[in-house]
N, C-alpha and C positions, 0 to 999 in steps of 0.2 A: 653514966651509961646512956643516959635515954639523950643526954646535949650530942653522945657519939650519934647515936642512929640515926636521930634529928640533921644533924651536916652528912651525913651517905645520902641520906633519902635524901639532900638537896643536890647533892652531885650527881647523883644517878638524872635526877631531873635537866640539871643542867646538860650532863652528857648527850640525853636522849633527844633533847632538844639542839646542842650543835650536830647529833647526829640526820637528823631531818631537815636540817637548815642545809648542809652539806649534801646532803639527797635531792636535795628540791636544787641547790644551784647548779649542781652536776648531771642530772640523771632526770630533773624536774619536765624538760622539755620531751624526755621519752617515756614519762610514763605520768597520764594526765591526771591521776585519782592521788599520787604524790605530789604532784606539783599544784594540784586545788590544795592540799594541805597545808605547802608552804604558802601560796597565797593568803590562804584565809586565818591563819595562826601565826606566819612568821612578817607577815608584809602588809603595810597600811597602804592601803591607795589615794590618791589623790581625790578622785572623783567615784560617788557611789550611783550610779546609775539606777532610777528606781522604777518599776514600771508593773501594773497590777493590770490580768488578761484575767477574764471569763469567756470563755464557748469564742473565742476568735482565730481558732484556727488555721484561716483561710487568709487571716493577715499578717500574721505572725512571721513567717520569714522575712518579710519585710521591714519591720519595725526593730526585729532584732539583730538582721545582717547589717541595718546602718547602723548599729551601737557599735556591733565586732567589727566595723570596717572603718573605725575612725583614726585620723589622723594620728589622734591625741592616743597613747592606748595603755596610758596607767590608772585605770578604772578597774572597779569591784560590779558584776551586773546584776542587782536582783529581784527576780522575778518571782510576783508572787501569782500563782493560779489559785483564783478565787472558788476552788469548789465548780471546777468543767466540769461538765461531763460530754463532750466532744475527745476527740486525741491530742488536747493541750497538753497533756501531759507528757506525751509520747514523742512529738514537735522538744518541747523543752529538754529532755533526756538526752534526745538527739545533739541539741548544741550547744549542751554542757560536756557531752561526751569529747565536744571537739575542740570546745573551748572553758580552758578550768577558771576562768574570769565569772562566769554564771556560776551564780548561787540560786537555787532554785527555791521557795518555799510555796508547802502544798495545804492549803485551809481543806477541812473535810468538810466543810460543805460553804452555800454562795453568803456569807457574810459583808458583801457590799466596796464599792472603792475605798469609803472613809479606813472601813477597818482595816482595808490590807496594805493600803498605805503606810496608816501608823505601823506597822506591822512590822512592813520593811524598813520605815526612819528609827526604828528601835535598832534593828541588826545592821545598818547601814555603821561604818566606817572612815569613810574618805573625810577628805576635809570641803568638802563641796556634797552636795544632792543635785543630782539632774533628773528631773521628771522627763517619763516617757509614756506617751499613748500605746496602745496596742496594734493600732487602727493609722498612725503614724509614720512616716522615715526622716530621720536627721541626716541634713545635709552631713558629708561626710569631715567637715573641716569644724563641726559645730562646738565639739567640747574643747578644741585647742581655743578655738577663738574666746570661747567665753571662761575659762580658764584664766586666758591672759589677760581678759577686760577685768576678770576678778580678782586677779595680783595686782593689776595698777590701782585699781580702786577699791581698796581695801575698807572705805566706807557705804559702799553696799551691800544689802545682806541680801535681796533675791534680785535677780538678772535672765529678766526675758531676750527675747528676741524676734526677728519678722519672720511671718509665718507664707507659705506660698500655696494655693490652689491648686495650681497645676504641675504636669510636670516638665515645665519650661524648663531648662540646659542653664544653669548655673554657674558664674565664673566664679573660681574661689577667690573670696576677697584678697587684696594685699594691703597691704601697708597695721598702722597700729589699728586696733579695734576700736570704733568709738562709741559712746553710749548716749545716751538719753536725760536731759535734763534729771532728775530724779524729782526737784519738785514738782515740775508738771505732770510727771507722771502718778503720783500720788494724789494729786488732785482728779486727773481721769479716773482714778479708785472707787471715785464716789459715784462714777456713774455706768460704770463696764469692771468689768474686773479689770482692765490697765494693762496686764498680761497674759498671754494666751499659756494656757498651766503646761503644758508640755514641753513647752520652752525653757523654761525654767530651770535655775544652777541656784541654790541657797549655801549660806555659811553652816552649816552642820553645829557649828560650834554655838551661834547665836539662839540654833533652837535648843537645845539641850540645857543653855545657862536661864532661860525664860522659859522653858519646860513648855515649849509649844508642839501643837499636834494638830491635825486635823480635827476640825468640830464637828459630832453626827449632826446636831441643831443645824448645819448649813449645806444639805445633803444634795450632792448638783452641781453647788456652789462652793465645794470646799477649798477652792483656792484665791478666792474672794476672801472668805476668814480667813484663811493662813497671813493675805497680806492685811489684813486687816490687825489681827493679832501681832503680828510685823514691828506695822506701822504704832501701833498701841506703844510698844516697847522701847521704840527709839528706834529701829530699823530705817534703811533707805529702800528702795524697790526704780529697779530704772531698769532699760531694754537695750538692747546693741543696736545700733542703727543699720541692721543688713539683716537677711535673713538666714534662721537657722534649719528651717525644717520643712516638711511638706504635712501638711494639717490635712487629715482626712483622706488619706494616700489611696485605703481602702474604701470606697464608698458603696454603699448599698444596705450596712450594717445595722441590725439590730437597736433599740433602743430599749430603758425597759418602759416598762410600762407608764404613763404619764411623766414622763421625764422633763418636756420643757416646760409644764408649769410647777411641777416641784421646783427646777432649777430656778424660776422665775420668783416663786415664793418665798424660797432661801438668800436670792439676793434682795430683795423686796427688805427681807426683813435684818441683814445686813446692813443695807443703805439706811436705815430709820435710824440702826445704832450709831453709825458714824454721823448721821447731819444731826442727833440729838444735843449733841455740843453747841451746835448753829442756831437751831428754831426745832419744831417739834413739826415736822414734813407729815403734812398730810395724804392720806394711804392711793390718794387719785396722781397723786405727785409723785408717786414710786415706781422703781422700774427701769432695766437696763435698755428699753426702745422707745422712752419718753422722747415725744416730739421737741423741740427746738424750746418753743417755747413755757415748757415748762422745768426745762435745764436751764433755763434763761432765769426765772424765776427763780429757782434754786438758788441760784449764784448770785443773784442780786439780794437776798438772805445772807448769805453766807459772807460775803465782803465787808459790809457794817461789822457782824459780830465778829470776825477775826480781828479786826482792826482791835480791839481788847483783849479777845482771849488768846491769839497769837497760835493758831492752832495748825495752820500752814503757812507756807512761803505769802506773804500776802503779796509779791509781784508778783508769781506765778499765778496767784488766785484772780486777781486784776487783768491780767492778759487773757482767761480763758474764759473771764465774764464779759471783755470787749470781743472775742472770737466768736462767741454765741450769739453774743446779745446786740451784733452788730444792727443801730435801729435799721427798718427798712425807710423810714423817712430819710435817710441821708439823701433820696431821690426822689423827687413826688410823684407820687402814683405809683411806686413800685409795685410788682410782682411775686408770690410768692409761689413758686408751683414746687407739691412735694416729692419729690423723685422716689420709684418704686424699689429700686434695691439696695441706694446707700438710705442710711440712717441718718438725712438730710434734705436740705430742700435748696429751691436752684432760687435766685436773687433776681428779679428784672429791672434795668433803669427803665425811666419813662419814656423812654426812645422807642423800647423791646429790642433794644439791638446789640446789649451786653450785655449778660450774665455772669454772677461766680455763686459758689456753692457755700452758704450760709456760716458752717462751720468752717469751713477750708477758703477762706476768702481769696488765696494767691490762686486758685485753680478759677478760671475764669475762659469765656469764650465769646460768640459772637452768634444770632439768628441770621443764618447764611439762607435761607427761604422759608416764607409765611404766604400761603394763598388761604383759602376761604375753608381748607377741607385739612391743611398737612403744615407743619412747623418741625424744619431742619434745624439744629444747634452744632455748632463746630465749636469742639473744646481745643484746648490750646494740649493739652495733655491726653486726651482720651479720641476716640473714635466718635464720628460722627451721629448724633440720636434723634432717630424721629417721632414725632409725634403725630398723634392725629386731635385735632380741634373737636372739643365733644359741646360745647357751649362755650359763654362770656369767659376770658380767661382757663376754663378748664381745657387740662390735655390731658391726654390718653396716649402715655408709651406706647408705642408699635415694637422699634425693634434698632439695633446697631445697625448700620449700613454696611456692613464687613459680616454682622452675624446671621441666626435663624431668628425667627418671628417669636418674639418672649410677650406676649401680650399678659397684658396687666388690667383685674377687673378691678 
C-alpha cells in the first residue's frame, strides 16, 4: 500500500513537471513569471553572469542592458543588491519584469562585495561565472567570445580580458579568439592582480570541486585571492588578447570609506603569501605600485629559488626578470626618468636621443627637441610629450601635444 502511494506521488511529480516544461516551451515567451520558472528549474545555462550593486542606481542600466544585449544569450543573470537603500530595487524589478534571465537576490542589510559575491557563486548554475561591475558595460560580443576561448582551452580555469577607458567605437573582433600565455600571466599575479575582476569567465566546476570562495581576509582585493586560491589548486588564469569591456563606464561614483588602502593592505598581504615560497619579502618591498626597481629585485629572488622548487614556468619567470631588469648600463650614462601616469619609467641612451619604456622595451621613440627650458619626446606608438626641464636630468610633465595641460607635482 504505502510502495502504491509512493509511485503516484512520483508520477503526480513527474506529470506536473512535464506539465510546466510544456508551459514554459509553449506559452513561456508570453507569460514572463512562467517562463522565469522554466528557466531557473527546468533549464541550465551555460553562463551565470554574477554582479553585486549597492546604492548605484544611476549606473545600473547600463551595466545591465550590456549583459541583456549580448550576443551570446544562454546565460542565468544574478543580481545581488547589497542592502540599497536608493531605488535599486525598483531599477531591478523593472528588468526582471522584462526579462526572466534575472534572478534577483535582495540582502536586508549592506553585508559587503566579498559576501554577496559568495552568495550569488552559491546560487549560480551555468557552467562558466562571468563577473560583472555595477559601475561597468560589456562590450556586446564579450560572453560569446570568451565562451569560445573557454571551449577551445579547456585548461584554463579563469579568463580575463582587455579593459577600455573610454568610449571609443569598437570593431567586433573576427576571426578565432586568442589568449594570453597563461604562464606569464600568473607570474604578473605576483605583482597586480594580472586580471581586471570584471572581466572574468571561471570554470564553476573547478570552484565547487576545491570548494573555493571568496576570502573576507583579502577585502578590496578579493579577486587577487580568488586567483590566488586558483593558482594554489592547479588552475591556469590567462586573458583574451582584445577587449571585452568598458571599466568604469560610470565615473564620479562613491567609494567606501578608505578603500584604496584597505585594497592596498589586502594585496600587500596576499603578495607576502605567494613570494613566501621564494624568500620572505620584506614589508617596504610590498605592493601593487612598487617602483621598477624593486620588482627587479623581487625577481632576481625568485629565479635562483624556482630553479629548485619549480613553482612556475621558469621561462616565463626568466623573460619577465630580463623585461624588468633590463640593466640601464647596456648604455653608459643612461637615463632614467619616471613617467607620471604609467607605472614605469622612460630609458635614455647616452646620446638623449632614444628612449623606450623600462617595462615595455619594444615601445620606444626619439627626443625630437631639447632647448634650455622644454624636452619634446615623439613615441613611435603614442602621442607626442612634453616636458619642462626642472634641473640636471629632472623633467617635469607639462602635457600631450594633442591634449589639455595635466601637470604633475
Amino acid at each position: 500500500m504505502k510502495r502504491t502511494r509512493f509511485f503516484k506521488k512520483r508520477i503526480k511529480i513527474f506529470l506536473l513537471g512535464a506539465v510546466l516544461l510544456s508551459i514554459g516551451w509553449l506559452g513561456g515567451s508570453y507569460h514572463p513569471i512562467i517562463k522565469q520558472i522554466y528557466l531557473r528549474y527546468f533549464h541550465k545555462p551555460t553562463v551565470s553572469v554574477l554582479m553585486s550593486t549597492y546604492n548605484r542606481s544611476q549606473a545600473l542600466p547600463y551595466a545591465i542592458e550590456s549583459i541583456l544585449n549580448q550576443t551570446y544569450t544562454d546565460f542565468e543573470f544574478i543580481i545581488v543588491d547589497d542592502g540599497s537603500t536608493d531605488n535599486t530595487m525598483e531599477q531591478l524589478r523593472f528588468y526582471a519584469q522584462k526579462d526572466p534571465r534575472i534572478v534577483i537576490v535582495k540582502n536586508n542589510e549592506n553585508h559587503g562585495l566579498i559576501y554577496s559575491l559568495n552568495r550569488g557563486l552559491d546560487m549560480a548554475r551555468g557552467k562558466y561565472v562571468a563577473r560583472m561591475d555595477d559601475d561597468d558595460k560589456s562590450l556586446p560580443w564579450r560572453l560569446e567570445r570568451q565562451v569560445w576561448a573557454m571551449e577551445r582551452h579547456p585548461e584554463i580555469t579563469v579568463l580575463g580580458g582587455g579593459i577600455l577607458w573610454d568610449e571609443a567605437q569598437v570593431i567586433p573582433p573576427a576571426g578565432v579568439p586568442l589568449i594570453n600565455n597563461p604562464d606569464e600571466i600568473e607570474i604578473n599575479t605576483y605583482f597586480s592582480s594580472g586580471l581586471a575582476h570584471p572581466t572574468i569567465m571561471i570554470r564553476r566546476d573547478f570552484l565547487e570541486k576545491n570548494k573555493i570562495r571568496y576570502d573576507i581576509q583579502y577585502t578590496y582585493a578579493e579577486d587577487c585571492g580568488l586567483y590566488k586560491d586558483v593558482l594554489a589548486k592547479g588552475g591556469k588564469v590567462s586573458s583574451l588578447k582584445e577587449n571585452v569591456l568598458h571599466f568604469g563606464y560610470v565615473s564620479g561614483l562613491a567609494r567606501p570609506k578608505k578603500y584604496a588602502y584597505i585594497q592596498s593592505e589586502s594585496f600587500k598581504k596576499i603578495q607576502k603569501e605567494k613570494l613566501a615560497p621564494f624568500f620572505d619579502a620584506p614589508k617596504e618591498w610590498l605592493g601593487a605600485f612598487t617602483d621598477d626597481e624593486i620588482r627587479c629585485g623581487i625577481l632576481k629572488k625568485m629565479v635562483p629559488a624556482n630553479k629548485e622548487k619549480k613553482i612556475v614556468n621558469q621561462e616565463a619567470l626568466e623573460k619577465k626578470m630580463q623585461t624588468v631588469c633590463r640593466p640601464f648600463d647596456e648604455v653608459k650614462d643612461a637615463i632614467k626618468i619616471k613617467h607620471p601616469f604609467w607605472q614605469d619609467s622612460i630609458v635614455l641612451d647616452k646620446n638623449r636621443k632614444k628612449f623606450f619604456r623600462q617595462s615595455v622595451p619594444e615601445e620606444t621613440g626619439v627626443i625630437v627637441r631639447e632647448d634650455e627650458t622644454t624636452v619634446i619626446l615623439s613615441w613611435d606608438k603614442w602621442d607626442e610629450e612634453i616636458y619642462r626641464k626642472e634641473a640636471k636630468d629632472g623633467w617635469r610633465y607639462m602635457n600631450d601635444v594633442d591634449g589639455g595641460i595635466k601637470q604633475v607635482k
